[in-house]
C-alpha positions in Angstrom: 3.2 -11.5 -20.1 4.0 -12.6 -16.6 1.7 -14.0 -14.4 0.5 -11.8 -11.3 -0.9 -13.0 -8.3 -1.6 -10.9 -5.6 -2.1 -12.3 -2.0 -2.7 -11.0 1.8 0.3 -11.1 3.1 1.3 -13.3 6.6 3.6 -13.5 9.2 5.4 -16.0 7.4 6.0 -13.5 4.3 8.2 -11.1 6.5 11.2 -11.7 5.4 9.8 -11.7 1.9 8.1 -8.1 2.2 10.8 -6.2 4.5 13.3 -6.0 1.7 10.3 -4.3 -0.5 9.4 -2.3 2.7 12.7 -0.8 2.6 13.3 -0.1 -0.5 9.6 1.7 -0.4 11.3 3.6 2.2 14.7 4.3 0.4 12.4 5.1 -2.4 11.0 8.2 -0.1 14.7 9.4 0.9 15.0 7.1 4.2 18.3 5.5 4.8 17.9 2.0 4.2 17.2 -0.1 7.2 16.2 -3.6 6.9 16.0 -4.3 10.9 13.9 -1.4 11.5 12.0 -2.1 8.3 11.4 -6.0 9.3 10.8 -4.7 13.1 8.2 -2.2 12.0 6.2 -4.8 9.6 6.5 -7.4 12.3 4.5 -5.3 14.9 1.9 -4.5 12.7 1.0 -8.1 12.4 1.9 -8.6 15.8 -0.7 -6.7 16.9 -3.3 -6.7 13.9 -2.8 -3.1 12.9 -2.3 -3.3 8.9 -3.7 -5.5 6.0 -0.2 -6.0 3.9 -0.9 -7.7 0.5 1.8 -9.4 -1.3 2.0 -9.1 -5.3 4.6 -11.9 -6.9 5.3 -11.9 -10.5 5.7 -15.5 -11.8 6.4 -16.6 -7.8 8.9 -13.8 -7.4 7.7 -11.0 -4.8 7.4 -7.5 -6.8 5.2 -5.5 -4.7 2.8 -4.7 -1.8 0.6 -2.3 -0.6 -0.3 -1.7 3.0 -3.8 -0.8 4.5 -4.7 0.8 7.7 -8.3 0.2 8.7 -10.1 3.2 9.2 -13.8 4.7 10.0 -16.0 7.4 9.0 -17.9 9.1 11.6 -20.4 10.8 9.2 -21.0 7.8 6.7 -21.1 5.3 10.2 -18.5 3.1 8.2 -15.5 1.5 7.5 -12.9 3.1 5.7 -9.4 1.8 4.6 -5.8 4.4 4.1 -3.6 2.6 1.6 -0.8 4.1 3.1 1.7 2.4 1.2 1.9 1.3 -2.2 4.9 -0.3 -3.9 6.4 -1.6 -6.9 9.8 -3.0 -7.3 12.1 -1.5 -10.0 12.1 -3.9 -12.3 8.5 -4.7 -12.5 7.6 -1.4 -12.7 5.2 -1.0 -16.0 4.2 -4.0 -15.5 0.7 -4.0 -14.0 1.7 -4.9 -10.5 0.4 -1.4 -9.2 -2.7 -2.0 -10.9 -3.2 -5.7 -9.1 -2.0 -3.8 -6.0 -5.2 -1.3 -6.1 -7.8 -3.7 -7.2 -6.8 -5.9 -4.6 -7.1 -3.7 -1.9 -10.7 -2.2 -3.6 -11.5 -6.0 -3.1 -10.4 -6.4 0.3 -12.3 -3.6 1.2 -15.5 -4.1 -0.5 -15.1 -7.8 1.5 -15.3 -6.1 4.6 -17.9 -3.2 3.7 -15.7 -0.3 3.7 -17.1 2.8 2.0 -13.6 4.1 0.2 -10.1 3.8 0.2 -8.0 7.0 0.5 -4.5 7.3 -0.2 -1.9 10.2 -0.5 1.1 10.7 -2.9 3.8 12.8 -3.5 2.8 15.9 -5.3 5.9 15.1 -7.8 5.7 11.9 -8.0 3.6 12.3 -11.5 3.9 8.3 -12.1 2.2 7.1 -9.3 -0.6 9.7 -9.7 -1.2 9.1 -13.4 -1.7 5.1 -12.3 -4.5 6.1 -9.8 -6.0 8.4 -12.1 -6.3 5.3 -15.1 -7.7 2.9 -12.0 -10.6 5.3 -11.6 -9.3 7.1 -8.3 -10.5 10.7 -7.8 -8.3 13.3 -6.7 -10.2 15.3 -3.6 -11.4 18.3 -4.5 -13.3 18.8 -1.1 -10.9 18.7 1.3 -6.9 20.0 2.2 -5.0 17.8 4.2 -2.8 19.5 7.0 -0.5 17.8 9.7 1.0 18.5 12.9 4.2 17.2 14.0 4.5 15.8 17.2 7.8 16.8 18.6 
C-alpha cells in the first residue's frame, strides 16, 4: 500500500493543487479552466478565507479538500463546510478520501469547531457511501434551499 500523507496546504502548493481544483471542477460539468481555477485558490489564501489540505500519495499530489470556516449561532461555535472534497482518478479507492475527512475532523477539533457539514450530489452514490463508512450522518432535520443571485 502507498503511503498517504495529508498536509495543510500553502501558498506555495498552488500550482500543485490548481490542476486538482480543476479537475474537481471538470468533475462537476465546468469547462476546464486552470487560470480561473489557480486565480480562485490564490484569493482564498490571499485573503485567509479557506483551509485547503493537500493529500500526496507516495510524494505525488492525489487529493484535497477545502474548508470554509463557519459559526453556529445557536451552539455559540465554530463550525467548518467542507465544501470541496476531491480525489484524483487514479487514486481513487485508495483511501485518500478517507485521509481527506479525518484530516479535516482533526483540523477542526484543533480549533474547537462543533461539526463539519458538507453537501454532495444526490447521484453521486460513491462519494455518499465514503461519508457514510467515516461515520458522517446524513441530516434528517433540516432541507437545504438556495437562491440565486442574478
Amino acid at each position: 500500500m502507498s503511503a498517504i500523507a495529508v498536509r495543510q496546504a500553502v501558498l506555495a502548493d498552488l500550482d500543485v493543487i490548481a490542476p486538482l481544483f480543476d479537475a474537481y471542477r471538470q468533475f462537476y460539468g465546468r469547462a476546464g479552466d486552470l487560470p480561473a481555477a489557480r486565480e480562485f485558490l490564490r484569493a482564498r489564501f490571499d485573503h485567509g478565507e479557506s483551509v485547503l489540505l493537500l493529500a500526496l500519495v507516495d510524494g505525488e499530489p492525489a487529493g484535497f479538500a477545502q474548508l470554509y470556516p463557519a459559526f453556529s449561532s445557536v451552539a455559540l461555535a465554530r463550525t467548518f463546510i467542507v465544501n470541496d472534497l476531491f480525489v484524483a482518478a487514479g487514486q481513487r479507492r485508495q483511501h485518500v478520501g478517507a485521509s481527506l475527512l479525518r484530516a479535516a475532523a482533526d483540523h477542526g477539533r484543533a480549533l474547537g469547531a462543533v461539526r463539519l457539514t458538507l453537501s454532495t450530489a444526490i447521484d453521486n452514490v460513491t462519494a455518499q457511501a465514503l461519508y457514510q463508512s467515516a461515520g458522517w450522518q446524513r441530516d434528517q432535520q433540516f432541507y437545504v434551499y438556495h437562491y440565486p443571485l442574478p
